[in-house]
N, C-alpha and C positions, 0 to 999 in steps of 0.2 A: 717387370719393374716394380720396385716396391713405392708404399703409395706415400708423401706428406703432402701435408696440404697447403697450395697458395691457391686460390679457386675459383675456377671457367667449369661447366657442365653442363653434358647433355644425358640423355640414353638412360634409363634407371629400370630399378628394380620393382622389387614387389611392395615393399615396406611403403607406407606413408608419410615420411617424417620425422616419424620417432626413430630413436636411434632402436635397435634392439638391444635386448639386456646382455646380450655376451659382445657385445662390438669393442672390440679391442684395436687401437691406434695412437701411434704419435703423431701428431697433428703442427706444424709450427706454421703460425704465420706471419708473414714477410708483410709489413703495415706500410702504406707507401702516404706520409707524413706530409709532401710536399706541399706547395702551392698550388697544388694541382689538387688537392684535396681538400674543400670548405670544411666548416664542423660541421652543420647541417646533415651534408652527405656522409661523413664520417658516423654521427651519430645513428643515422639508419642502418648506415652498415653496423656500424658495430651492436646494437639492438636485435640487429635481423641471427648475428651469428652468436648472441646469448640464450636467445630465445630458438636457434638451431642445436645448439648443443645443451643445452639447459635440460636437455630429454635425454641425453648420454649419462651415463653413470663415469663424471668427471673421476677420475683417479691424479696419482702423483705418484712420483720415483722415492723410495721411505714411507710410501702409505699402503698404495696396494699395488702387486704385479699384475693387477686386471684393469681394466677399463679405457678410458681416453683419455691419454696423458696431453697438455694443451702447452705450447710455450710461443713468447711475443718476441718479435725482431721488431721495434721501430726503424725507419729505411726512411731519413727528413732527407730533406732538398742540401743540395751539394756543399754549399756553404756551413755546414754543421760539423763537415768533415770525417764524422765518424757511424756507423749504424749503433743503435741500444739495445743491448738484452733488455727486455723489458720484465718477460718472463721466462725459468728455465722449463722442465719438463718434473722439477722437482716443488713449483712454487702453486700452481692453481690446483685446488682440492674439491673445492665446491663450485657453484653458477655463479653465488655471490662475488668470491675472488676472482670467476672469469671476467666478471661486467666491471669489476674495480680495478684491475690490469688493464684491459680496452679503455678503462675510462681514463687514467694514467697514461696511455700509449701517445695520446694526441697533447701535442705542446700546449703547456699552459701560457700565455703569456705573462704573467704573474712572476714565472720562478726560470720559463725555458726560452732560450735565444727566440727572436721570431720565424717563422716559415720561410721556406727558400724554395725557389725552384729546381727541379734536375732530377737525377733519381741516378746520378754517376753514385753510387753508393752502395748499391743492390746488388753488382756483383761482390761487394765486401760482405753483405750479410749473409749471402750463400755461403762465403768461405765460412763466417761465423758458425754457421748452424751445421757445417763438416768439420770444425775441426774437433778435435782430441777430448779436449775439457767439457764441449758441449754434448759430443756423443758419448763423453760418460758420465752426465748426469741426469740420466734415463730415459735415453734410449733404448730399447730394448730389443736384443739379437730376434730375425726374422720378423715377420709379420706383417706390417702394414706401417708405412711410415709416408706422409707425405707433406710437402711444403706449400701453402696456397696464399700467394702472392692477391694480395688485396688492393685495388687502387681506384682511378676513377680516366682519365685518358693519359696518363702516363706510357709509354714505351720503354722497354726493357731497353740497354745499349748494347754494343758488340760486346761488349767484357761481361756482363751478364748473361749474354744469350748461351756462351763458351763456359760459363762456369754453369750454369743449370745443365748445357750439353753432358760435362763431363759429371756433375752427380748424377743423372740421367744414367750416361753410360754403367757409373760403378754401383747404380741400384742402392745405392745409400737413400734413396725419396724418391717418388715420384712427384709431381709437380701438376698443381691447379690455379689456375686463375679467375679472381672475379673482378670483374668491371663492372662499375657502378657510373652510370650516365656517360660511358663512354663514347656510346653513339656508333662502335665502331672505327673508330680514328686507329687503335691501336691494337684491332683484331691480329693483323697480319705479324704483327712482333710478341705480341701474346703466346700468338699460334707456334712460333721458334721457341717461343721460351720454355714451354709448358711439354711441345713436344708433339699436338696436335688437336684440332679446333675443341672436341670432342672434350677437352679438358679444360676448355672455358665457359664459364658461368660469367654471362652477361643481364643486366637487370638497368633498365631507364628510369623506374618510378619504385615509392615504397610495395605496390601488391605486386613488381614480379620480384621484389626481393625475398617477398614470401614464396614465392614458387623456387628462387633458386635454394631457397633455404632446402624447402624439399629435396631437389635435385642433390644437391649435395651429399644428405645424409645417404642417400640410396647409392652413389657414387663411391662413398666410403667402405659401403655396406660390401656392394660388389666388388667393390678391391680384397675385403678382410677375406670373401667367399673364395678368391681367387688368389691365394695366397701370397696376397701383397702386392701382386701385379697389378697396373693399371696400364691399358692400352687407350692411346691417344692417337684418333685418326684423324 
């Protein structure tokens, strides 16, 4: 299975961290926007995965055909009715623009509807990130491709679990999850979504989000090693 990232993780490598210099991946995450997400904990999180990839040699699709190409789905609460490209695989170049896209991803109150509960929406941003116009702008054929669904005790619903199933199945992504204070409430739907425990990255407090930070990159590491596969037990 080839790898994108929504992100749960166990099991690693050698590496400490740091991305290595040839780590090649498309990376999308699936931003879970709801009410179920404070800023506070968003803001950690989002932090924790600038300062995880901040050590990748960030690339773009029209920039370079190497490195970690990075793109954003916002996934708000049901009443928004629709998910947001936030970023393509063609828009984040540097760390700078990754932290100013995350910083963007989370509703302003100022300019965006307010927060809603649900996450009925998330199997729409799976479709988003398969279909046609998204995978061709820079995607790139084989390698390492994974989706890493980010939230905090959210549950995936049946119409998500059946669309991550079927990109699963056709190896368009692999699929990680991270929870953030989830406590576990939402292991066991994680676990369906993703494909298997083994590709969830859970974290209660800011210092183990530094540790999943690590996990993750090494997670990455060993999928690129493994030619895109990620196995989820």
């Amino acid at each position: 299975m080839k790898l994108i990232v929504l992100t749960f993780f166990a099991l690693f490598g050698s590496i400490n961290g740091a991305c290595p210099a040839n780590l090649e991946a498309d990376v999308v995450f699936v931003v879970d926007t709801s009410t179920a997400v404070d800023k506070a904990s968003y803001e950690s999180i989002a932090n924790t995965l600038v300062e995880t990839f901040g050590s990748c040699k960030i690339s773009a699709h029209g920039v370079s055909t190497t490195g970690v190409r990075i793109a954003i789905i916002n996934t708000p609460g049901d009443d928004w009715g629709t998910p947001l490209v936030v970023s393509s695989f063609s828009t984040i170049t540097s760390t700078r623009i990754l932290k100013q896209a995350l910083e963007n991803t989370f509703p302003d109150p100022l300019y965006d509807p307010v927060q809603a509960s649900g996450q009925m929406l998330l199997s729409q941003a799976l479709q988003t990130v398969n279909r046609t116009d998204f995978i061709n702008n820079g995607y790139r054929d084989g390698g390492n491709h994974v989706i890493i669904y980010i939230t905090t005790t959210s549950s995936p619903d049946a119409r998500a679990l059946e669309a991550a199933q079927k990109i699963r199945t056709s190896n368009t992504y692999g699929f990680l999850a991270i929870s953030y204070k989830g406590n576990g409430v939402n292991t066991e739907a994680l676990n369906q979504f993703v494909g298997g425990k083994s590709c969830i990255l859970s974290a209660n407090n800011e210092n183990d989000l530094s540790v999943l930070g690590v996990q993750l990159i090494n997670l990455i590491n060993q999928a690129s090693q493994n030619g895109g596969n990620y196995n989820c037990q």
